[in-house]
N, C-alpha and C positions, 0 to 999 in steps of 0.2 A: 437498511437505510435508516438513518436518524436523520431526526427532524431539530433546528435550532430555531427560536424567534427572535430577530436580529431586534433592536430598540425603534426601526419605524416597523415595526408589524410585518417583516418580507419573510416568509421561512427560507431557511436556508438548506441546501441536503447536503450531507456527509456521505457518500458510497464507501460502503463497508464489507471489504471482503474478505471471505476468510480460505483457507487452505491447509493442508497437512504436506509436512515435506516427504521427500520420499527415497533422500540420500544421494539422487541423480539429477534432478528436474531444478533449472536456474530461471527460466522462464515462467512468469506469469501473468496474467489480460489484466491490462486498467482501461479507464477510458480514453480514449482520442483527446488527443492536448493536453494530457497529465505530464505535469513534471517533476524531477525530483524537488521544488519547492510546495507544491502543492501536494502533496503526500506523503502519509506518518507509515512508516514499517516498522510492525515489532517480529520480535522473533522470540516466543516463550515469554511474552510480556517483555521484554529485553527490546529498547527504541535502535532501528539500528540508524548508521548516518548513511547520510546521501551521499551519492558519487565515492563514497569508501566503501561499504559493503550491498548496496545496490544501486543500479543506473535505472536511467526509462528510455526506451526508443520507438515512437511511435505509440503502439497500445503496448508494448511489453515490457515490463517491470524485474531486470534481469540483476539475482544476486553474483557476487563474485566466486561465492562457493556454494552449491547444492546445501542445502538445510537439508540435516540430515531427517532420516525416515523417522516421521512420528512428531517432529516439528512441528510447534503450530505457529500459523502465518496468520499476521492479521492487517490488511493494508486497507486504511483508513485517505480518501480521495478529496479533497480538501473543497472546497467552492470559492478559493480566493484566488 
């Protein structure tokens, strides 16, 4: 988790998660009420876009195609 200090003094938190693909696996946990506006997905540092190469429903963060094995996932949770 990272910490931001917004300009009135409020910290703000960023949920930061990370994962390794596994060539099979499209699903993964964000938190309750996330949506694709409120969160950054990269793929090998590579940003990907919302609603084109992943959706959210619910807590689950589902790409269109498995990241392959050894993929690093990095899904960053916005607090906006």
């Amino acid at each position: 988790m990272v910490r931001y200090i917004q300009p009135k003094d409020r910290p703000t938190e960023i949920n930061v998660r990370s994962a390794t693909g596994d060539g099979s696996t499209t699903g993964f946990t964000v938190t309750q009420n996330s949506t694709v506006n409120k969160v950054l997905v990269e793929l090998n540092g590579v940003t990907q876009k919302p609603t084109t190469d992943y959706t959210i429903s619910g807590t689950t963060l589902t790409f269109g195609t498995a990241p392959a094995a050894s993929d690093v996932i990095v899904i960053r949770e916005l607090p906006i």
